[in-house]
C-alpha positions as CSV (number, residue, x, y, z in Angstrom):
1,X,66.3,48.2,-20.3
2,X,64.8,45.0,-20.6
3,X,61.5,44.1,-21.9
4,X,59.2,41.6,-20.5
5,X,57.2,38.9,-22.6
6,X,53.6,39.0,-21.8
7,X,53.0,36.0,-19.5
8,X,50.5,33.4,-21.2
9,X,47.8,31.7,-19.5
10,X,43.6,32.1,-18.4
11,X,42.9,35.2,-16.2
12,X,41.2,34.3,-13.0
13,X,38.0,35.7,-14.2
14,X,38.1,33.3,-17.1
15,X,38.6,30.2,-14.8
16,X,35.8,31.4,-12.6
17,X,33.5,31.0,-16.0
18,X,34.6,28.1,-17.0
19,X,33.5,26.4,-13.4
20,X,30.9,28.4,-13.4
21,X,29.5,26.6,-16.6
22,X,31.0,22.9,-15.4
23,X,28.9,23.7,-12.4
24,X,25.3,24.7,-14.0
25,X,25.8,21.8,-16.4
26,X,26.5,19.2,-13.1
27,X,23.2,20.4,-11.2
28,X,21.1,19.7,-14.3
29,X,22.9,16.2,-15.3
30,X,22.5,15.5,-11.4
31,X,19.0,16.1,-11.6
32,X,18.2,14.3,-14.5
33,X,19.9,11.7,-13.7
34,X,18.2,11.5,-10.0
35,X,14.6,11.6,-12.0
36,X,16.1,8.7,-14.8
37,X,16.2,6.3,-11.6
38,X,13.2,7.2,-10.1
39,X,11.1,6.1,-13.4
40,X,13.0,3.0,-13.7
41,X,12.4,2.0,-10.0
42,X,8.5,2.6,-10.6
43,X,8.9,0.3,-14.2
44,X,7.5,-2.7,-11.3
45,X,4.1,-0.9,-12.4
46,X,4.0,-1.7,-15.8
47,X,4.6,-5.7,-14.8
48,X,1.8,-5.5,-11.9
49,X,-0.3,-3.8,-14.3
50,X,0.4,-6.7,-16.9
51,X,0.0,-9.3,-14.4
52,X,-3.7,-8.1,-13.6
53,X,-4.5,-8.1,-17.2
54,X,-3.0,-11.2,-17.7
55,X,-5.0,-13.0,-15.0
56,X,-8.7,-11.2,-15.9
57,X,-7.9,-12.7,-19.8
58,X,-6.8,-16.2,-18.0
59,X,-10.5,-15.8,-16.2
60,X,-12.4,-14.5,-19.4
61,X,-11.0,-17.8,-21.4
62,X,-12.0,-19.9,-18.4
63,X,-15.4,-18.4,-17.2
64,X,-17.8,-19.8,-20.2
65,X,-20.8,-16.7,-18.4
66,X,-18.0,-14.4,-19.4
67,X,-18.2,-12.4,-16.3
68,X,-14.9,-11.9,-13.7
69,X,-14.8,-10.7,-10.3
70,X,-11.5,-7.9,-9.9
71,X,-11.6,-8.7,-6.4
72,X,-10.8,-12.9,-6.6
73,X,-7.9,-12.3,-9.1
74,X,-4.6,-12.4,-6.9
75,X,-2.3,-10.2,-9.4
76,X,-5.4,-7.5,-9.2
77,X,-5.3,-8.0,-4.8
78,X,-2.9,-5.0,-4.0
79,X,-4.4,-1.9,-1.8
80,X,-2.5,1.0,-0.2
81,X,-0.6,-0.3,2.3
82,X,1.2,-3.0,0.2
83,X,5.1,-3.0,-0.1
84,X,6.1,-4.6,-3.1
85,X,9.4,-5.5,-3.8
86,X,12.5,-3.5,-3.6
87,X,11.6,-0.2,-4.8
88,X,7.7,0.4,-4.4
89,X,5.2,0.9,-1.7
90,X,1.2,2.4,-1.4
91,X,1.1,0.2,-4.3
92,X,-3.0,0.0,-5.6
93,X,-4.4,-1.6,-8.7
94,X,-7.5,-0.3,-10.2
95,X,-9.4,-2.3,-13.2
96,X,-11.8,0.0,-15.2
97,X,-14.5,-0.6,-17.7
98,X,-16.3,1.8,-20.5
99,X,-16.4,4.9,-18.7
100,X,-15.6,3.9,-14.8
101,X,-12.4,3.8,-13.7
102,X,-13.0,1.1,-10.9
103,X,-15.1,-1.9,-11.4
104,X,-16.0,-5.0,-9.2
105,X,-16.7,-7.3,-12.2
106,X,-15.0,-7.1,-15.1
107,X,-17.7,-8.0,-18.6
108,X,-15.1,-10.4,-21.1
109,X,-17.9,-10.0,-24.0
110,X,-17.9,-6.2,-23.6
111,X,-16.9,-4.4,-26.5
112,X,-15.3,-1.7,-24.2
113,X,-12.1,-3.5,-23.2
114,X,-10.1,-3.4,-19.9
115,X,-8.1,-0.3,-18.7
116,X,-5.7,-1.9,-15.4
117,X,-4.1,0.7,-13.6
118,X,-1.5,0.2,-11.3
119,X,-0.4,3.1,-9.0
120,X,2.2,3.2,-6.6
121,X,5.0,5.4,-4.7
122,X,8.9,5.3,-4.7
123,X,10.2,4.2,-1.3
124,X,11.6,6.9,0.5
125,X,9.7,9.2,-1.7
126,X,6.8,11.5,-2.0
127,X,6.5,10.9,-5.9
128,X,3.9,9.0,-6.9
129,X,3.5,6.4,-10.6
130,X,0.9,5.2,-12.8
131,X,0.8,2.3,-15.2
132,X,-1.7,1.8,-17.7
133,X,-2.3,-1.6,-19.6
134,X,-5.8,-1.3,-21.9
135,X,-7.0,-5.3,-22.6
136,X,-8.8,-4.9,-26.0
137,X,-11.5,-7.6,-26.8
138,X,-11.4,-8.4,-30.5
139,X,-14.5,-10.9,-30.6
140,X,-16.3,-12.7,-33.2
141,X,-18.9,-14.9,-33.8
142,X,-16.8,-18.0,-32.6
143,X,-14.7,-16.9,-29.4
144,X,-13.2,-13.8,-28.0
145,X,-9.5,-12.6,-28.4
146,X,-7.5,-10.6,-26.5
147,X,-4.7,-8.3,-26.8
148,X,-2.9,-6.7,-24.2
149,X,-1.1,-3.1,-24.3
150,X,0.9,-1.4,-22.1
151,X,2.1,2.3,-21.7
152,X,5.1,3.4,-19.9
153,X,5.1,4.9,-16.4
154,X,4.2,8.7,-15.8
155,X,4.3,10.6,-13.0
156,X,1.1,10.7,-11.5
């Protein structure tokens, strides 16, 4: 009589695990992945935030009453329906001082400093970004300084 060697080799039931596992660990990468893109489309914020800041310390240095108006400030001039470059749209800009979050005139002496947000959808999207860049008014008795820092985008 002969005997048989035991075949070698995975059982079905183990292959089915193994793709099973490949599978789960594709859906999450995927997913991640899909989200990774989404926050580096929406990094335009952090530049139009920068921009607005940029221009209200160009103002503060310029205007000797120390007071700026959000609204005459062309990097600040963005409102719900703008498209802005490749990626964003519903774009807005809010500039905020002390405790308001939206202010018509922005005060360079204050002691408060400057919060610019810039908000603004992904194209094709329903998820929505924020920017925040604080302006930080380090005066003394001879002129005003400025310093400008910027967070990353969250999802709003």
């Amino acid at each position: 009589m002969r005997v048989f060697k035991s075949e070698e080799g995975f059982t079905l039931i183990e292959l089915m695990i193994v793709i099973a596992i490949i599978a789960i660990l594709a859906a999450i990468a995927i997913s991640q992945y899909n989200a990774y893109k989404r926050k580096s489309k929406a990094k335009d914020l952090i530049g139009i935030a920068r921009n607005c800041a940029q221009e209200i310390i160009a103002q503060c240095s310029i205007d000797t009453e120390g007071n700026v108006t959000v609204s005459e400030l062309e990097s600040c001039a963005y409102n719900q329906t703008d498209n802005v470059g490749k990626y964003l749209n519903n774009v807005e800009v809010n500039v905020g001082q002390g405790s308001s979050d939206n202010v018509a005139t922005v005060d360079c002496n204050s002691a408060d400093g400057v919060n610019v947000n810039a908000f603004g959808l992904i194209k094709g999207t329903t998820v929505s970004y924020k920017a925040l860049c604080h302006i930080a008014n380090y005066s003394t008795s001879s002129a005003n300084s400025y310093a400008i820092s910027c967070e990353g985008v969250v999802k709003k």
